[in-house]
C-alpha positions in Angstrom: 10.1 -35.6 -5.4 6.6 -37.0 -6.7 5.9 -40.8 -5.1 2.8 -42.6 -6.6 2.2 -45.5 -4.0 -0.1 -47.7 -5.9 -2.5 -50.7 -5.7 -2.5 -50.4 -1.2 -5.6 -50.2 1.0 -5.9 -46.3 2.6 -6.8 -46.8 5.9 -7.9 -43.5 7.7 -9.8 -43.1 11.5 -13.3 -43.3 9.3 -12.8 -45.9 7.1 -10.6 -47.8 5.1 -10.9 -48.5 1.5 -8.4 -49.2 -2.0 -6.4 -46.4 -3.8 -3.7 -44.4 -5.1 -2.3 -41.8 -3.4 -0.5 -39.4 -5.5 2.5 -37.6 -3.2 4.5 -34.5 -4.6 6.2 -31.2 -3.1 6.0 -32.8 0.2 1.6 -33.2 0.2 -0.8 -35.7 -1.1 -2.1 -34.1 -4.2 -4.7 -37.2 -5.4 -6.5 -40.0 -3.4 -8.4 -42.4 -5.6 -8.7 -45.6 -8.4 -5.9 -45.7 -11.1 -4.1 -42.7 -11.2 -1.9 -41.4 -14.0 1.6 -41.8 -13.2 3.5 -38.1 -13.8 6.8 -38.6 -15.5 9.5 -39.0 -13.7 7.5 -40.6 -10.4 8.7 -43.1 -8.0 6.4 -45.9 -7.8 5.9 -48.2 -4.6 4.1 -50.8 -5.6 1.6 -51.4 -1.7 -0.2 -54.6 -3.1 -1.4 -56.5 -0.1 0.0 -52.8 2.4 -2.2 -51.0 4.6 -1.1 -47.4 3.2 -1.7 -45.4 6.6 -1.2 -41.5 7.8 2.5 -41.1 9.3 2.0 -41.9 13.5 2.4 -38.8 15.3 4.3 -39.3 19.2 2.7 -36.3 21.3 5.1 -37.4 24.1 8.9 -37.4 23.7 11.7 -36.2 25.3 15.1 -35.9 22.8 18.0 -34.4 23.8 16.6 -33.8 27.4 19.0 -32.6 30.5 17.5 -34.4 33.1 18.6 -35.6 36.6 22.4 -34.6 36.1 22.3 -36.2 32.5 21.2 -36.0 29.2 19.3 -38.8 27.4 21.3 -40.6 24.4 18.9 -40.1 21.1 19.6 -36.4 20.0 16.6 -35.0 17.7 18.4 -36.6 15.0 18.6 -40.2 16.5 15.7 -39.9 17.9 13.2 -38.7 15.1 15.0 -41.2 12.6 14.5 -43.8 15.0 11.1 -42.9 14.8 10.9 -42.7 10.9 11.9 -46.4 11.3 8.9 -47.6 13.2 6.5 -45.3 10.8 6.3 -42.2 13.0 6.6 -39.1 11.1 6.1 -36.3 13.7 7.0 -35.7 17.6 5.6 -33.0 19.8 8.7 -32.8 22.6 9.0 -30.2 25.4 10.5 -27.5 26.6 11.1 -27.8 30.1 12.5 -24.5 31.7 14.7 -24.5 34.8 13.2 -22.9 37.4 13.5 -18.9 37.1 14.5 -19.6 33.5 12.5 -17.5 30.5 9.8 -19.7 29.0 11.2 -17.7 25.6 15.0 -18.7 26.8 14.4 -22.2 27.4 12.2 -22.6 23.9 14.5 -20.8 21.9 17.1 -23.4 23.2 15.4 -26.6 22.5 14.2 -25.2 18.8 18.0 -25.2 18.3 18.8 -28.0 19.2 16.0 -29.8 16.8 17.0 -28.3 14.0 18.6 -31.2 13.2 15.4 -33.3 13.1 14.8 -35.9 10.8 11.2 -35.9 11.3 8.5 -32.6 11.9 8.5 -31.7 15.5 6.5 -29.3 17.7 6.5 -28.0 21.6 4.9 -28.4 24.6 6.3 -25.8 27.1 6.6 -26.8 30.5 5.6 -24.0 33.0 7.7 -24.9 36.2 7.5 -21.4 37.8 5.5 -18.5 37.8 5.2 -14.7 37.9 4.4 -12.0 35.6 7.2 -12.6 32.8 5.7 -16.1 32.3 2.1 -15.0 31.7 3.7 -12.6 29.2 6.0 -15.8 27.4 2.6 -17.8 27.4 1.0 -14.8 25.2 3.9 -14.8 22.4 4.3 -18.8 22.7 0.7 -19.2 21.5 0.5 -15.8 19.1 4.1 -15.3 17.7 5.2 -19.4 17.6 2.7 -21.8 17.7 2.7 -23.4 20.7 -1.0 -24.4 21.6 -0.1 -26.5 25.1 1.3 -26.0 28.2 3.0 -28.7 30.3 2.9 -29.2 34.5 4.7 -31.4 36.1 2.9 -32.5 39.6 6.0 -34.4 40.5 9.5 -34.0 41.2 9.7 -32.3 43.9 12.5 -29.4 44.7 12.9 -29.6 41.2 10.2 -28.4 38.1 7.4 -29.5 40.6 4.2 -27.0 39.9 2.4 -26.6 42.7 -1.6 -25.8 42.9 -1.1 -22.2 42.5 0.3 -22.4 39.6 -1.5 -24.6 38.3 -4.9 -22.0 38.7 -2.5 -19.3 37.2 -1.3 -21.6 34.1 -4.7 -22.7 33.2 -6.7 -19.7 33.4 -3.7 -18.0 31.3 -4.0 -20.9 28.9 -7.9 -20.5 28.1 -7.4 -17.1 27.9 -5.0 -17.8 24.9 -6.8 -21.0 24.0 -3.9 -23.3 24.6 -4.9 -26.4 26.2 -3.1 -27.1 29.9 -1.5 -30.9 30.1 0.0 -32.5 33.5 2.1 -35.1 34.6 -0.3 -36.1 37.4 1.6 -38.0 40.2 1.0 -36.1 44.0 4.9 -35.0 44.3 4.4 -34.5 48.4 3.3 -38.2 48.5 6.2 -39.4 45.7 8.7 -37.9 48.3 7.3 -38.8 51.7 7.3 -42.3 50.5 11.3 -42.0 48.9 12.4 -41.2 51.9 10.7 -43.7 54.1 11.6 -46.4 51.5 15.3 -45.3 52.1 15.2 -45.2 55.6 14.3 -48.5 55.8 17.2 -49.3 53.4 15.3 -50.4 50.4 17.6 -48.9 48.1 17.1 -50.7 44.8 14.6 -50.1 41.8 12.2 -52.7 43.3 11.7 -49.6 45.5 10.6 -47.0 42.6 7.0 -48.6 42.0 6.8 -48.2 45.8 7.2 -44.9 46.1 4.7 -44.2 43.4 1.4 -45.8 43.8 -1.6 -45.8 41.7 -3.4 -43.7 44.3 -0.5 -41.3 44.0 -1.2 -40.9 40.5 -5.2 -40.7 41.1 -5.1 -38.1 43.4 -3.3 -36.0 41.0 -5.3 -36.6 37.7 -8.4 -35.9 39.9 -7.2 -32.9 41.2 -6.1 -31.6 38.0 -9.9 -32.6 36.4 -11.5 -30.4 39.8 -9.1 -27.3 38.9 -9.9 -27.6 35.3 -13.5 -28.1 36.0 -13.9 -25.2 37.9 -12.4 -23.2 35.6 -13.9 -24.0 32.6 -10.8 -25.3 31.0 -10.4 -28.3 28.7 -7.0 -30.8 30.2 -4.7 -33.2 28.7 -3.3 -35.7 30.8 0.0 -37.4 29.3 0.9 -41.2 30.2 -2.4 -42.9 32.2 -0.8 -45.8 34.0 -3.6 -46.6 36.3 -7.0 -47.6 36.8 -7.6 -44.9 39.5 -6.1 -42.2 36.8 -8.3 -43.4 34.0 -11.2 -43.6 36.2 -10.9 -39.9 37.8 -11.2 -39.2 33.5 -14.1 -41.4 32.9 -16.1 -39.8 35.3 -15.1 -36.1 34.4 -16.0 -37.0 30.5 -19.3 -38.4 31.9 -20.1 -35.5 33.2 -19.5 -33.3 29.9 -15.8 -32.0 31.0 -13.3 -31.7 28.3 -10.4 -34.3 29.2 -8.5 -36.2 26.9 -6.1 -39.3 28.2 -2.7 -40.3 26.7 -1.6 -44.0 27.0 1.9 -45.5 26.7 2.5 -48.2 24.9 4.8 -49.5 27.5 2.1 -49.1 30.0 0.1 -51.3 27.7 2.0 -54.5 27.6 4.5 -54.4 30.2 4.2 -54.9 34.2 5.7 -54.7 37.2 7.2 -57.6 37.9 10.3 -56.0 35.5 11.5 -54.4 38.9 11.9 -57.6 40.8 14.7 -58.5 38.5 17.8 -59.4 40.8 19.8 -57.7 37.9 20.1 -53.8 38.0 20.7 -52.8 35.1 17.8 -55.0 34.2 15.4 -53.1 36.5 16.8 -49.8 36.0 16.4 -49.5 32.7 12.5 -50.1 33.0 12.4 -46.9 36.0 10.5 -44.4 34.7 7.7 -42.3 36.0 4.7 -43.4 36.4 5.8 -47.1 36.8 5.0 -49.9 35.4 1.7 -51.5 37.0 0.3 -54.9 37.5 -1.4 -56.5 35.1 -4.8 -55.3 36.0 -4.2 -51.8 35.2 -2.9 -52.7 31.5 -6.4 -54.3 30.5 -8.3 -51.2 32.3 -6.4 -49.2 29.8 -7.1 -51.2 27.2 -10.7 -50.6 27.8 -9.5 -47.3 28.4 -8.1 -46.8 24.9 -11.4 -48.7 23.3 -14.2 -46.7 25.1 -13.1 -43.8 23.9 -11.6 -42.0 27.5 -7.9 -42.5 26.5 -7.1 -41.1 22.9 -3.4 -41.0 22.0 -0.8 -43.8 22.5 2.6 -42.1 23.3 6.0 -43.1 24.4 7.3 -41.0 26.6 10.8 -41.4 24.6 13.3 -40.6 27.0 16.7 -43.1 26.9 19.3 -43.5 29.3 22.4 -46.1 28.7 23.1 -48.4 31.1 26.0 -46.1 32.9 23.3 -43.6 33.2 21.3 -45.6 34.9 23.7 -46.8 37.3 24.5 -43.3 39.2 21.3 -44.2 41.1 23.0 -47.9 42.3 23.0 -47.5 45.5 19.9 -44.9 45.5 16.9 -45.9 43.3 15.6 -42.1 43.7 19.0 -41.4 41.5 18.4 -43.3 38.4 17.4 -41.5 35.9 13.9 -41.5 34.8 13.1 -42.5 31.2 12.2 -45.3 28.8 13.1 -45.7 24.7 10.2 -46.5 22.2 9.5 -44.1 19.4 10.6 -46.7 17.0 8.6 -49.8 18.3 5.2 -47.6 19.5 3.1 -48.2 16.3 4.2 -52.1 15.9 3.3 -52.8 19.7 0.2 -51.5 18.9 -0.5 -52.9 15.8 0.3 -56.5 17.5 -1.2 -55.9 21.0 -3.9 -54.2 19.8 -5.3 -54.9 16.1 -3.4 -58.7 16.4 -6.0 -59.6 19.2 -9.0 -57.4 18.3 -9.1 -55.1 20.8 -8.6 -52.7 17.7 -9.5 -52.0 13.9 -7.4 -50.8 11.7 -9.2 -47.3 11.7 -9.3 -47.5 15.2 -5.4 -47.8 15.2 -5.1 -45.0 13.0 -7.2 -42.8 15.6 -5.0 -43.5 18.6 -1.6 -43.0 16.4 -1.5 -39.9 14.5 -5.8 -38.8 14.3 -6.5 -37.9 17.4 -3.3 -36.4 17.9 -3.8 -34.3 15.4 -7.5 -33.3 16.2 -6.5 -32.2 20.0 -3.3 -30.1 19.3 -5.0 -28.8 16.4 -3.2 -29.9 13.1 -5.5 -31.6 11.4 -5.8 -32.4 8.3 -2.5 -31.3 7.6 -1.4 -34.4 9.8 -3.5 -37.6 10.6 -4.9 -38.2 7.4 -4.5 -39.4 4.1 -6.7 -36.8 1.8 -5.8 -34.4 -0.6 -4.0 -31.4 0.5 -2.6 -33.3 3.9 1.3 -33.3 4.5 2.8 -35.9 2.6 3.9 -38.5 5.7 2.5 -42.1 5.2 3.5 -45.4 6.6 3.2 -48.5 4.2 2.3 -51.7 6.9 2.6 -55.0 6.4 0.3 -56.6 8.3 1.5 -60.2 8.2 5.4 -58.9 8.5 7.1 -59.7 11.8 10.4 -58.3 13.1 11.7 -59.0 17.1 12.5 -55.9 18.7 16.0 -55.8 20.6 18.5 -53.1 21.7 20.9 -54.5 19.1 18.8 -54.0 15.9 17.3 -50.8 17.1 18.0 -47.4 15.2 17.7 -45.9 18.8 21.0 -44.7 20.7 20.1 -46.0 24.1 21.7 -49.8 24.9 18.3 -50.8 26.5 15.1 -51.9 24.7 11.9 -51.9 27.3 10.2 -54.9 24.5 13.8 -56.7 24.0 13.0 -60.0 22.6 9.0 -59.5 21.5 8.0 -60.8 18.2 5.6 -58.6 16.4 3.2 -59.5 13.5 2.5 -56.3 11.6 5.7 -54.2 10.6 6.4 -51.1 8.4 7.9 -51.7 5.4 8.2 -48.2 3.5 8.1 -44.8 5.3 7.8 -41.4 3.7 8.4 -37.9 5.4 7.2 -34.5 4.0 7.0 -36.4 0.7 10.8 -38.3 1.0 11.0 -41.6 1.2 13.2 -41.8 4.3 12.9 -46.1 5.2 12.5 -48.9 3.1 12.2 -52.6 3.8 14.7 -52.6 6.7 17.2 -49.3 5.1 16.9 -46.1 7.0 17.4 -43.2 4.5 17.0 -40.2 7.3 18.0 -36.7 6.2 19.4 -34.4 9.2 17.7 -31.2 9.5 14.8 -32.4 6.8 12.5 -32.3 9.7 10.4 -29.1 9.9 8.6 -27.3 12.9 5.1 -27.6 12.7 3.4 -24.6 14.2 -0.2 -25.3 16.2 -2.5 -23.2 15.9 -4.4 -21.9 19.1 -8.3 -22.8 19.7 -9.2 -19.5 20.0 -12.6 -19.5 19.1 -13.7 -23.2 21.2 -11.6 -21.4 23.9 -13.4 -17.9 24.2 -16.9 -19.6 24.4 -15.6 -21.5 27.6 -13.9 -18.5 29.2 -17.4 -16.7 28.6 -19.3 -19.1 30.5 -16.9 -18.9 33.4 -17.3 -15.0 33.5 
């Protein structure tokens, strides 16, 4: 299919600036004034559109298994819902059961995406460790592309890594340059604090913000930054709710250390005061982990997200209906953990962000798909709009507005974490790998079309770092 989207303003993380962009065979073959439309060509006419690289949503969870349950959008539903909201590419994870093959686990989640709508990558989760992992980290990295390595620091009894392996993951990781990324919450503390919360027969969701503190989280990142420090390697840490978390990261990138932050959009925009609702369903369907925080924390991530020490905006997609939600009714430490938003990411941002300032459009760009690209290394085949790049653009309409709800979503969950927000700034045309796939409101999503995206590893950055250790 060849697409010639003409007469819209390119906007790109450097600069932003009026052109054609010439799509065919699934890449951008030609960028620039007045170009010659090929027979046979689709034209989409992007007078007044910000034409925009695809986003790219380094954090989602489709299809997951997951507290007794599995989450409602499949990685059909779920990447289409995200072809809606003009994200063209998800990096999910593999999470492995304790004991269970790194290879066992991945080669069960890459079937189940094959039916992807959208490109879609891996982070494997290491949740375990001995000498069969250190070998599945080897031919993840050289044999299938997988260039980061996931640890959770919570749930504990469960897929909870513990500081041992965390020394063993990372130093395996530089070794093969992969870059090591953590769910930082202290998993002793998250349970102490469950099970004094339920003693004392707080049993609802008002009680799952308890149990998790900010300081909880802190702790975590800035033990994470002191491990990687000390062993030279660069660190990723997914969905910085807090002020404490983002500050542990300032400080660390002060000091020349290689961390990178990833914001939620829902951590954004939304507080706490959603678990106070006297309706559970209400308040369960905002529990997930980290919490939502008090208002103070959103603008320090803001500032966050503008300084330059957070760099992607996520989502953390991970929906449970309502009857999901409810096996945890009469313990809060029971409801599943997980949030929707891969469809409404880039228009939240778009409103909360370049609506009040706090962002250009370039910058917007950056924190979307750019960056993303840049630190899991697939740039410029994603992030950009330039000759030679994959053919996924988003055609924004900055003046558009649409109100998000559960009952217009393309999402399967019931539940909508930005039910009833207006937004001013809207995608109007989406293309993947060259197809247009959503179009003024019609989603055109293909099953299977998606592809997997293979990232390469950083070998060379990698094997300086691990020099200067040794």
């Amino acid at each position: 299919m060849t697409i010639l989207i003409r007469g819209g303003t390119v906007v790109n993380a450097d600069r932003e600036f009026k052109a054609d962009v010439l799509c065919d065979n699934g890449k951008i073959i030609a960028v620039g004034d007045n170009l010659d439309v090929p027979a046979g060509a689709e034209i989409i006419d992007a007078g007044g559109l910000y034409v925009m690289p695809g986003g790219i949503d380094p954090h989602t969870h489709m299809q997951l298994p997951f507290m007794g349950t599995v989450t409602q959008d499949d990685f059909f539903t779920g990447t289409a819902a995200g072809l809606a909201g003009g994200t063209t590419s998800i990096i999910d994870f593999v999470i492995p059961n304790p004991q269970q093959s790194l290879m066992e686990a991945f080669n069960i989640w890459r079937g189940w995406a094959e039916k992807s709508a959208g490109d879609y990558s891996f982070h494997v989760a290491v949740t375990w460790w001995d000498e069969t992992v250190h070998s599945d980290m080897g031919k993840l990295v050289n044999e299938h592309g997988v260039n980061s390595f996931k640890h959770f620091m919570a749930y504990k009894n469960a897929i909870m890594a513990d500081d041992e392996i965390l020394v063993k993951s990372f130093s395996r990781a530089l070794e093969l340059g992969a870059i090591p990324t953590v769910h930082a919450e202290n998993g002793e503390l998250v349970y102490v604090l469950q099970q004094e919360l339920m003693k004392k027969g707080m049993t609802g969701p008002q009680s799952h913000p308890l149990s998790r503190p900010p300081m909880v989280e802190g702790e975590a990142a800035q033990r994470a930054i002191a491990i990687a420090n000390v062993l030279n390697t660069p660190l990723y840490i997914v969905h910085v709710s807090c002020q404490e978390s983002l500050d542990a990261i300032t400080r660390a990138r002060a000091h020349g250390q290689r961390v990178f932050g990833e914001v939620l959009a829902g951590h954004l925009v939304i507080d706490d005061s959603v678990y106070k609702n006297k309706d559970f369903a209400e308040a369960a369907g905002h529990v997930m982990s980290p919490p939502f925080r008090s208002s103070h924390h959103q603008e320090a991530l803001w500032q966050g997200l503008q300084g330059g020490n957070l760099h992607t905006t996520a989502t953390d997609h991970c929906t449970f209906c309502a009857a999901q939600k409810a096996a945890g009714k009469d313990d809060f430490t029971k409801i599943p953990n997980g949030c929707g938003g891969v469809e409404e990411r880039m228009m939240i941002l778009w409103d909360a962000g370049v609506n009040t300032g706090r962002l250009t459009p370039s910058e917007f760009v950056k924190v979307t798909s750019a960056n993303c690209a840049q630190i899991f290394n697939i740039y410029p085949r994603k992030g950009v709009i330039a000759e030679g790049a994959d053919a996924d653009i988003v055609l924004w309409d900055a003046a558009g507005t649409k109100t998000l709800s559960a009952k217009t979503q393309f999402s399967k969950g019931d539940f909508n974490v930005f039910e009833g927000r207006t937004v001013k700034g809207i995608p109007t045309h989406t293309i993947s790998g060259g197809k247009l796939v959503f179009k003024q409101g019609e989603l055109m999503a293909e099953m299977g079309a998606g592809r997997y995206i293979k990232r390469p590893s950083f070998s060379s950055m990698f094997q300086a770092l691990n020099k200067m250790r040794t």
